[in-house]
Each structure stands twice: as structure tokens, then as C-alpha cells.
C-alpha positions as a printed NumPy array, in Angstrom:
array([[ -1.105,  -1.534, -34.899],
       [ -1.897,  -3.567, -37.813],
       [ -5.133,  -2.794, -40.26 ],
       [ -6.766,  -6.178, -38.674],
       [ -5.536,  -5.701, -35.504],
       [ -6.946,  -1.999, -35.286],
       [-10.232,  -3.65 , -36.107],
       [-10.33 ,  -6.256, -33.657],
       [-10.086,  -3.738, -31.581],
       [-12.056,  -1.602, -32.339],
       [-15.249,  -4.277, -33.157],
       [-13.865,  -5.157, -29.731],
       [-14.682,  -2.235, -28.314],
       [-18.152,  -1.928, -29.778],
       [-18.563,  -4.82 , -28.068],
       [-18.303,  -3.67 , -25.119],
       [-20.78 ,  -0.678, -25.367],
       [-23.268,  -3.097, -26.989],
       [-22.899,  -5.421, -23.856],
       [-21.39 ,  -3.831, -21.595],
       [-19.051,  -6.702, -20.22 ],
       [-15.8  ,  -8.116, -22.319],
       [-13.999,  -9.937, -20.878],
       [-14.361, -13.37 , -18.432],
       [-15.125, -12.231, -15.008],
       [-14.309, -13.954, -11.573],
       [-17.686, -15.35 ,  -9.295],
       [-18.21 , -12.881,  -6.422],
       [-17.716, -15.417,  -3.524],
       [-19.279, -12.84 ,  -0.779],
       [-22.927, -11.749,  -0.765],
       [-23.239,  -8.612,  -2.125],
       [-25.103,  -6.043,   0.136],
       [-26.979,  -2.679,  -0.901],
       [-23.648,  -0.902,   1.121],
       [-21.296,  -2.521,  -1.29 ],
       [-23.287,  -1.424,  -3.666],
       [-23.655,   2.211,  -2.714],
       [-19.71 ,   2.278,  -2.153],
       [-18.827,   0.656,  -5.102],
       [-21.403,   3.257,  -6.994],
       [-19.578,   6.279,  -5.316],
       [-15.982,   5.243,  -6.016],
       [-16.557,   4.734,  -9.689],
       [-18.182,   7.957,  -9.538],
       [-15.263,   9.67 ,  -7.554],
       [-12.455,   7.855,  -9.628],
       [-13.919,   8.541, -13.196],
       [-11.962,  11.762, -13.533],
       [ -8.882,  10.457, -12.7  ],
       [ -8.558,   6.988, -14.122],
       [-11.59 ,   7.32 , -16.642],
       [-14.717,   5.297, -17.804],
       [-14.332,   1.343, -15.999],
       [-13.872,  -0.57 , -19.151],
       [-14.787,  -3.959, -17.078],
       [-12.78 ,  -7.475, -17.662],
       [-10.837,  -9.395, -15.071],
       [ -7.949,  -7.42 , -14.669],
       [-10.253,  -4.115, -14.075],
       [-10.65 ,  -4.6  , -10.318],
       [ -7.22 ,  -5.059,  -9.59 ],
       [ -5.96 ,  -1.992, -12.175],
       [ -8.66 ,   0.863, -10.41 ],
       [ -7.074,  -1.052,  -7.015],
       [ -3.489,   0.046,  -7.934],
       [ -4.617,   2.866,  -9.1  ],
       [ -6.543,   4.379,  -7.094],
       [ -3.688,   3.28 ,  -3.934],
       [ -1.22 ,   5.782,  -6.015],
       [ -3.947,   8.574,  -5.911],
       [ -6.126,   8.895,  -2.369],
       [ -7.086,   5.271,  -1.769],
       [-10.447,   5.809,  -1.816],
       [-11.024,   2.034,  -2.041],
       [ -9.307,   0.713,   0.816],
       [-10.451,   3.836,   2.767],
       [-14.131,   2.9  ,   2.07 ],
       [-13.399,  -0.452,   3.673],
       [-12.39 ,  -2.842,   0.661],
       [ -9.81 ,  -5.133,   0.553],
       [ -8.366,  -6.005,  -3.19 ],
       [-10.13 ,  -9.077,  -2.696],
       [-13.373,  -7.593,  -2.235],
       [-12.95 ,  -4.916,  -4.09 ],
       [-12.917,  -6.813,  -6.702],
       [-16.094,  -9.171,  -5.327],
       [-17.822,  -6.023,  -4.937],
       [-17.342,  -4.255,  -8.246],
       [-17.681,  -7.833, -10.151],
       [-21.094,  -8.41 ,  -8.5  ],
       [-22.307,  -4.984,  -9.024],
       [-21.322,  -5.42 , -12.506],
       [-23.222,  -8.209, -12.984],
       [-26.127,  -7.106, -11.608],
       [-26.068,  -3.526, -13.155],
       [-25.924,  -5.716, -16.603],
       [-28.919,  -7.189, -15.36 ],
       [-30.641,  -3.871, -14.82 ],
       [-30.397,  -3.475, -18.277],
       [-33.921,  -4.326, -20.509],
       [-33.55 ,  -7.731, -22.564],
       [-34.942,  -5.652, -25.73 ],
       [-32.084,  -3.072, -25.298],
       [-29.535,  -5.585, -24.696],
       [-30.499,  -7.873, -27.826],
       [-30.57 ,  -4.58 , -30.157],
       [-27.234,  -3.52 , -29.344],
       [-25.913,  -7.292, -30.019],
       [-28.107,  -6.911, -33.652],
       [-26.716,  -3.708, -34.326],
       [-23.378,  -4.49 , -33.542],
       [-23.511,  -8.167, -35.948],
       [-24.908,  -6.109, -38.368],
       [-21.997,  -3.685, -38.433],
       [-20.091,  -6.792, -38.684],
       [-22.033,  -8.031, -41.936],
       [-21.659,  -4.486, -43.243],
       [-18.311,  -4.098, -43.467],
       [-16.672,  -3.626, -46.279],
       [-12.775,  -3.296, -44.887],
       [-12.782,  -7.005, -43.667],
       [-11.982, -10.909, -45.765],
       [-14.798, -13.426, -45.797],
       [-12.171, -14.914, -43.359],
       [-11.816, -12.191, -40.694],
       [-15.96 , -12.077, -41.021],
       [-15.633, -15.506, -40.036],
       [-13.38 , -15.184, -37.055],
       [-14.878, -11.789, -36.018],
       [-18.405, -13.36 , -35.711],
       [-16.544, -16.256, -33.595],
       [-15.785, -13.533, -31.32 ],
       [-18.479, -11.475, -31.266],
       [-20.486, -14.6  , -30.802],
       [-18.358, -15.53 , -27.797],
       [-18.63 , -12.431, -26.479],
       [-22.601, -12.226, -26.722],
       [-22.84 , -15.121, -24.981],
       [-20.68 , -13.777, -22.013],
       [-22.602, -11.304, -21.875],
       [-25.795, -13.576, -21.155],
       [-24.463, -15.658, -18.854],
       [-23.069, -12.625, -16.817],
       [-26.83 , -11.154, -17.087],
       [-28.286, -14.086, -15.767],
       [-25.885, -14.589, -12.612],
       [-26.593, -10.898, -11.99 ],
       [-30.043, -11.467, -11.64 ],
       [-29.352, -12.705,  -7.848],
       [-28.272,  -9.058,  -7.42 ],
       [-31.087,  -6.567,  -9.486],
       [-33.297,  -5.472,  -5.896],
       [-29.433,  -4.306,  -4.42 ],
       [-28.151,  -2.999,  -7.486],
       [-31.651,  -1.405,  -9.215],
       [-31.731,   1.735,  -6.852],
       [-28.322,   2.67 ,  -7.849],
       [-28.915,   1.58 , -11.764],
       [-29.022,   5.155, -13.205],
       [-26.442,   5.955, -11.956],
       [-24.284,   3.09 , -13.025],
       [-25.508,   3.521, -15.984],
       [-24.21 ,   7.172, -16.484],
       [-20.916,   5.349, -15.158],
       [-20.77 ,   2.136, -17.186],
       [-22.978,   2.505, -20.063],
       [-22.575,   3.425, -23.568],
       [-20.804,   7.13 , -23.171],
       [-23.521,   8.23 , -26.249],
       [-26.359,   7.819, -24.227]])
């Protein structure tokens, strides 16, 4: 992997334990219920060991799908279809990113710009196109938040616990 590519990534991936949510996710089309939610919870929990930490974009739901189907099928055993599987898990998401205070998000997003700014390894022209993306990203993020909202009293009792799931691993 190239020097630039390597840091792509890896300002990538401090991304996504600043906010939580690369990637451009698909609108849940079902309502989301507090049993969804306490499945979805569960599975995550169950298939951590095997398939790790959920790492959430729009391919996720469909991966932990195939997955899991070539371990115990825990997924489709627990009722869900890929379809709303994926409904389920992207509507938790969203709300669980919801859950999550507006100060805490907007100091991880700081932190992680000023990272950015600090570094000494990049041109003034990959600053420029890393702060396209991280912008980009940020602003996924927000918009993601905000249709989660519809979803905080279903997903809030089981917020902890997503967070020990989907948070930043150093908390």
C-alpha cells in the first residue's frame, strides 16, 4: 500500500471512531421496533468474536449476513431476512449515533481535523483533499445523527451496550 494510500486509510479510519459511521448508508424502509433492536444488539454481541468489531458502511449488513450464514446463522435464525437485516442494523445504527452527546460527537470531529492540520507526513495538496474527505465524512455523519433521532426512545435502553459494540475500542 502506498505512503498516501496507507494514510487515507488510516485518517479514514479515525474517522470512523470519531463518528462512528463511514460510509453512505441505505434508508431503513421498515419501522424499527425495540425487538429489532434487542436482536440486532445481541447478534453483534454474539458475532463480535468471530467476525470482529462492525466497522459500519453499506456493504456491512450484507458481509456479517454471509458471514454469519457460513458460521451458525444466528441472523436468519433470530428471524431476519438479508433485507431486514440490513433495515434493522442500519436503523439501529443510526439511532445508536444518535445516542451519542452532540459535545462528544463535535470533539471527536475537532480532534480528528486537528490531527489533520498537524501532520507533518502529508503535501499542502493531500491536506487539501484529506479535509475534502473528512469534511464529507463529518457531514455524513450529521445527517445520519439526525435521521436516527426517529429511533433514540427504541435504541437508548440498549445504548451502552452498543456502545461497548460500536464505539471507539479505547473507551
Amino acid at each position: 500500500m502506498s505512503g498516501r494510500r496507507l494514510l487515507k486509510f488510516r485518517l479514514a479510519a479515525g474517522l470512523l471512531a470519531a463518528s462512528l459511521a463511514l460510509g453512505t448508508l441505505v434508508s431503513p424502509a421498515h419501522a424499527l421496533t425495540a425487538d429489532d433492536v434487542g436482536k440486532v444488539t445481541q447478534i453483534l454481541g454474539e458475532l463480535e468474536p468471530n467476525l470482529g468489531r462492525l466497522a459500519y458502511d453499506e456493504e456491512a449488513a450484507d458481509q456479517w449476513f454471509d458471514d454469519d450464514a457460513e458460521l451458525d446463522g444466528r441472523i436468519a435464525a433470530a428471524g431476519f431476512s438479508r433485507e431486514s437485516w440490513k433495515e434493522a442494523l442500519d436503523a439501529t445504527f443510526r439511532g445508536y449515533l444518535a445516542t451519542i452527546p452532540e459535545t462528544e460527537i463535535e470533539t471527536r470531529f475537532a480532534e480528528l481535523k486537528a490531527k489533520l492540520e498537524a501532520s507533518s507526513s502529508l503535501t499542502s495538496a493531500q491536506k487539501d483533499e484529506m479535509r475534502t474527505f473528512v469534511a464529507t465524512k463529518i457531514a455524513e455523519t450529521r445527517g445520519l445523527r439526525a435521521e436516527g433521532r426517529q429511533y433514540l426512545g427504541i435504541v437508548r435502553p440498549y445504548a451502552d451496550k452498543l456502545n461497548e459494540l460500536l464505539g471507539d475500542e479505547e473507551e
